[in-house]
C-alpha positions, 0 to 999 in steps of 0.5 A: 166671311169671303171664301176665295177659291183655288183657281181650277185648270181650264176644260179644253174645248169640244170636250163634252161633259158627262151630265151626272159629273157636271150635275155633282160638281155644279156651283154658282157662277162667281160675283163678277169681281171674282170672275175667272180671268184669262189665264196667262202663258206659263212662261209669264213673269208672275205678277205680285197679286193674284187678281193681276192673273198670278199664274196657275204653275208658278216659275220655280225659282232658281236654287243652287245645289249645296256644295259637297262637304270636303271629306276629312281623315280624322285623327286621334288628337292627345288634349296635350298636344292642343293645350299651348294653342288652347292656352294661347287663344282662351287664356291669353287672348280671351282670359278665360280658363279651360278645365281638362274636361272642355280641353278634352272635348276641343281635342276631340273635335278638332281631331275629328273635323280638322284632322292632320291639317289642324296645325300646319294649316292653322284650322284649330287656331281658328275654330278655338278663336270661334268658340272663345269669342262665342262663349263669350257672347253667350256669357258662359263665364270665366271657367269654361266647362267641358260639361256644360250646355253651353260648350255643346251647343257651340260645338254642335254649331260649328259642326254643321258649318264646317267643310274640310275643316274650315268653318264655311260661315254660321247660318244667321239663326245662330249668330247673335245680334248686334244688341245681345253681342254688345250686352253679353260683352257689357256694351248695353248702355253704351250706344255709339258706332265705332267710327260716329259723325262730327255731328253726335260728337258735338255735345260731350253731354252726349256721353255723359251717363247718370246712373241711380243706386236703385238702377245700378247692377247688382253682383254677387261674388262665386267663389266656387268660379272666383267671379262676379255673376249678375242677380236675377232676381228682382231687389225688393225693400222687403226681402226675406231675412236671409238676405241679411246674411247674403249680404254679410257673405258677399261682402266677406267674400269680395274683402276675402278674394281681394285680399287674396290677391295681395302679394302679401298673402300670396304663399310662393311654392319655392318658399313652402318648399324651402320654409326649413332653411329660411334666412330670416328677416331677410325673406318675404314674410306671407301673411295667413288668414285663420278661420275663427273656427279652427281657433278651437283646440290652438290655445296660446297659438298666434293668428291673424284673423280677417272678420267684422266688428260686432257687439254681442247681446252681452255688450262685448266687443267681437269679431265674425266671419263666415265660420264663426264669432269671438270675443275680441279684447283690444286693450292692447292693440295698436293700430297699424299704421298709427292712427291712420284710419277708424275702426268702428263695430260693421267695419272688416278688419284684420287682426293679430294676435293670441288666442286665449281658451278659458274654462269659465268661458262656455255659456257667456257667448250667445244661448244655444250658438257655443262651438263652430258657427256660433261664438266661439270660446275663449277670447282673442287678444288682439295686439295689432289691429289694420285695415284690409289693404285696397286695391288699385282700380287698373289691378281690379280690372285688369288693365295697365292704365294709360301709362302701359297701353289700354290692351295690355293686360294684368293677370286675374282682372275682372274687366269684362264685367259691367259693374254699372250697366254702362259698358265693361273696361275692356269692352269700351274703354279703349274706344271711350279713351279715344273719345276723351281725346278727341272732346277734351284733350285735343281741344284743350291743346289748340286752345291752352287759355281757354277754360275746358269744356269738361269741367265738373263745378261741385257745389257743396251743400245747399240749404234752400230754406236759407236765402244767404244760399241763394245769394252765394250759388248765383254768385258761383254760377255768374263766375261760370256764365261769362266763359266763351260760348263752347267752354262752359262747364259740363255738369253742375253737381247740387248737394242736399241736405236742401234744407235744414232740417227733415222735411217729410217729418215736419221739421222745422223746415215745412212740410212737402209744400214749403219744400216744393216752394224752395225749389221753386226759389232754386228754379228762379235762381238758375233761370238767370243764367239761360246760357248755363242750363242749356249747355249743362246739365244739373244733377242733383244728390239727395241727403238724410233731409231730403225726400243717393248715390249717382255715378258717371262711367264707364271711361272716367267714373265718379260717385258721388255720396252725401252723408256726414260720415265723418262724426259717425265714425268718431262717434262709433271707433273703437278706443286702442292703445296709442303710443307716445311719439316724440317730436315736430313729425306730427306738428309738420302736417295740419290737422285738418289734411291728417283729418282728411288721410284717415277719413280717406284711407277709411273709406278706400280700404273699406270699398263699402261707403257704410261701414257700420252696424244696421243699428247705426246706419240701416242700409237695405239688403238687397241694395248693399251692392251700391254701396260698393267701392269696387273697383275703385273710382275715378274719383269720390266726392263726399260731400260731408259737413262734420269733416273739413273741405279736402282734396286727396289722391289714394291708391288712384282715386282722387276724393274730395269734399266740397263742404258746405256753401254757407260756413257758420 
């Protein structure tokens, strides 16, 4: 261990020493290579190191004096003074919402460190725009709080940066970085500069993101904040039984408040008002959801009720929602519109009808679960039986679209939240729309006859363990490797099932290693066509056989899901009353695109891409957020073999299925 000495003023010279001091204080002379060097003038420049003769006082270096606070008379500022300025900058320009508590602590200390000025020299303007853009960073959620840490810490910020009630500017320790701004704005999978080179622009592979359902962010709904909050904890294929029911409630709740802001069953304050002297059908009728539970006691009382198909132990056919079950009797129900869509047990449904009280009916639900929050008695006749109306994409992220200007905005939207983990609508969706103009669409213009650069080739599903599969997907790829060089496709989508039959359950497709030599097959195949594999890219979708669910976003969004959902909701579907119609109108359109209708509107009105019971199609608790449609996509491929080949827009969202390669 090296021990270095503080350097010690020198003795001036012809000063004798007292011989007991310098017996007390006597130490060894230093190694030569610490031997004490000649010290320097004061006013040399210090040098970087000490064995470069650091002088022994330092130059101090220079400093600033701190400018003086300019003083500020405060005033007493009413919060309703301040509440159309508030309103203007948090609400309209931020979307975000202030309860009367925040509004009062911004009143007070823009009061406080404003004073008179606040208005006429825009100083609240500025320091209200200031808190919104840093609550916003720091994720504080829709509802500003006046209580909350979080609010305070803003305001205790901005209080010792502010002189003559302009904010001077915020010390770096309390700035966040470039990283935690962009994911506290959902911007974290999106890494581009605002202004990016020609070169990262090149290759529009560059922005293409795949996102696995086992990565994709999970959300639940608040509905005390009406908005989504991230999951922290960390998902598991063996959670704790509650997680079944959080599952349940977050679904319900998402249908619920979707529900809510349909202007169907939103209840206008001048109709309540005037419901005495309605003008009959000529008003707007507003639809009401009923609790189950509030049913007890409201015999022969007409209701509409929105809940999940369930069979109880007993068999019966019934509904659930958060309050309470009921057993359904659907003899007479028709659906509305006429079979435009599958009602299958773990579908969410609204249903009108009566309901029925008997005296016979305590002790027929579930032992020990009669009254609220158990199986209610009675029964309820269901008359007219429909699908929970969906939702556009632009109204779910509050966004006009292309055709109304991408800053416009509509009212309730949830466009800061990052659904996929690539980046909000509203943080990046107007920079990715410039892109897409720059890559595709310009391009595309210069050049009319030329095929464009991106171009999506699906290919339905691909059985490996039959050669005729090999043979026709060469065929498809060597229509796609004669484009010119810069106009070949994007992306090229391969879908399972990959063989026949289940491989890991030694079927009659081998086991691990045949499958490994299928592949192999594949991998010949596709070096055929270098030009394809370098300027594409492959992805590739798993089915029930083989060994999920992927998406593209945030601009353009496209999941892509296999499974022969088709022949599952037939087998499944609840038999209803169908009315006789008369006539060529059903003859007009094949049956095949009204095949394609339901099974669109099924799925679109669902948001849920497995609406079934666990019994028939088991999903993982804590990973039933993937499997939501909301908002909706872009587009949807289903790449299902029981239904026909297909290509149908609704609501927006253009769905397809491909089928299958080989068609027997």
């Amino acid at each position: 261990m090296m021990i270095v000495q503080s350097p010690k003023k020198t003795p001036k010279k012809n000063q004798p020493k007292s011989p007991e001091k310098g017996a007390r204080r006597f130490k060894p002379p230093p190694p030569p290579f610490f031997a004490p060097k000649n010290v320097a003038p004061s006013s040399a420049i210090p040098s970087s190191s000490p064995a470069f003769a650091t002088p022994a006082h330092p130059l101090r270096p220079f400093q600033a004096p701190a400018p003086a606070k300019a003083a500020v008379l405060p005033i007493l500022l009413p919060p309703a003074t301040l509440r159309p300025l508030a309103f203007r900058t948090f609400t309209k320009k931020h979307s975000l919402t202030l309860t009367s508590t925040a509004l009062q602590e911004l009143a007070t200390f823009i009061g406080r460190h404003c004073g008179s000025g606040w208005r006429e020299e825009g100083l609240a303007e500025k320091v209200l725009e200031e808190v919104a853009r840093t609550w916003k960073n720091c994720n504080g959620g829709v509802i500003v709080e006046g209580t909350s840490t979080e609010l305070k810490d803003i305001l205790k910020t901005l209080e010792g940066n502010m002189s003559g009630g302009k904010i001077i500017g915020l010390r770096p320790a309390t700035m966040l970085s470039r990283e935690d701004s962009q994911t506290s704005f959902g911007m974290s999978g999106m890494d581009f500069d605002e202004e990016p080179d020609d070169e990262t622009l090149k290759d529009v592979r560059s922005w293409l993101k795949v996102i696995n359902a086992f990565d994709q962010p999970r959300y639940t709904y608040n509905v005390a904040k009406k908005h989504f909050e991230k999951i922290a904890s960390k998902p598991s294929l063996l959670p704790p039984a509650s997680h079944k029911t959080e599952a349940f409630r977050n679904r319900y709740n998402v249908f619920h408040q979707r529900l809510l802001r349909n202007e169907a069953f939103q209840t206008s304050a001048v109709t309540s008002a005037r419901s005495s002297v309605r003008r009959g059908a000529s008003a707007l009728q507003s639809h009401k959801i009923t609790p189950i539970s509030n049913l007890l006691g409201r015999h022969g009382t007409n209701h509409m009720l929105l809940g999940m198909l369930v069979i109880l132990p007993t068999g019966k056919l019934a509904i659930s929602d958060l309050t309470g079950t009921i057993t359904l009797d659907l003899s007479h129900a028709v659906a509305i519109p006429e079979d435009s869509a599958w009602f299958t047990p773990g579908m969410i449904v609204l249903i009108d009808g009566v309901y029925e009280e008997e005296e016979e009916s305590i002790g027929k639900g579930l032992s020990g679960s009669s009254g609220v929050g158990g199986t209610i008695g009675g029964r309820f006749q269901g008359f007219f039986i429909g699908q929970p109306p969906c939702e556009k994409r632009r109204a779910t992220l509050g966004v006009s679209g292309l055709d109304g200007g991408v800053d416009h905005t509509v009212g309730g939207g949830f466009g800061w939240i990052d659904f996929l983990g690539v980046g909000s609508e509203r943080a990046v969706g107007s920079r990715m729309r410039k892109l897409e103009q720059r890559l595709l669409r310009q391009p595309a213009m210069a050049d009319p006859d030329s095929p464009g650069r991106g171009r999506v080739v699906i290919v339905g599903e691909l059985n490996l363990d039959q050669p005729r599969s090999l043979q026709a997907l060469r065929k498809i790829l060597s229509l796609y490797a004669t484009d010119p060089e810069g106009s070949t496709p994007m992306t090229f989508v391969l879908a399972g099932n990959f063989t026949t039959y289940a491989v890991m359950a030694r079927g009659g497709s081998g086991g691990s290693i045949e499958y490994k030599e299928f592949f192999d097959a594949l991998a010949s195949t596709l070096a055929d066509f270098p030009m394809l594999l370098t300027t594409a890219t492959f992805v590739f979708v798993p089915g029930d056989n083989d060994g999920r669910l992927s998406l593209f976003g945030p601009n353009h969004e496209i999941v892509l899901f296999r499974d022969d959902i088709s022949a599952r909701l037939r087998r499944s579907s609840v038999r209803l009353k169908t009315k006789t119609t008369s006539g060529p109108q059903s003859s007009e359109i094949p049956h095949d695109t009204l095949t394609a209708r339901k099974l669109v509107k099924t799925l679109l009105d669902q948001g849920y891409l497995c609406p079934f019971r666990q019994q028939v199609r088991p999903v993982h608790w804590d990973y039933a957020p993937a499997m939501y449609l909301y908002p909706l996509p872009t587009a949807l491929v289903l790449i299902d073999t029981t239904a026909p080949a297909f290509c149908v827009t609704y609501e927006g969202c253009l769905v397809m299925n491909p089928g299958s390669v080989l068609h027997e």
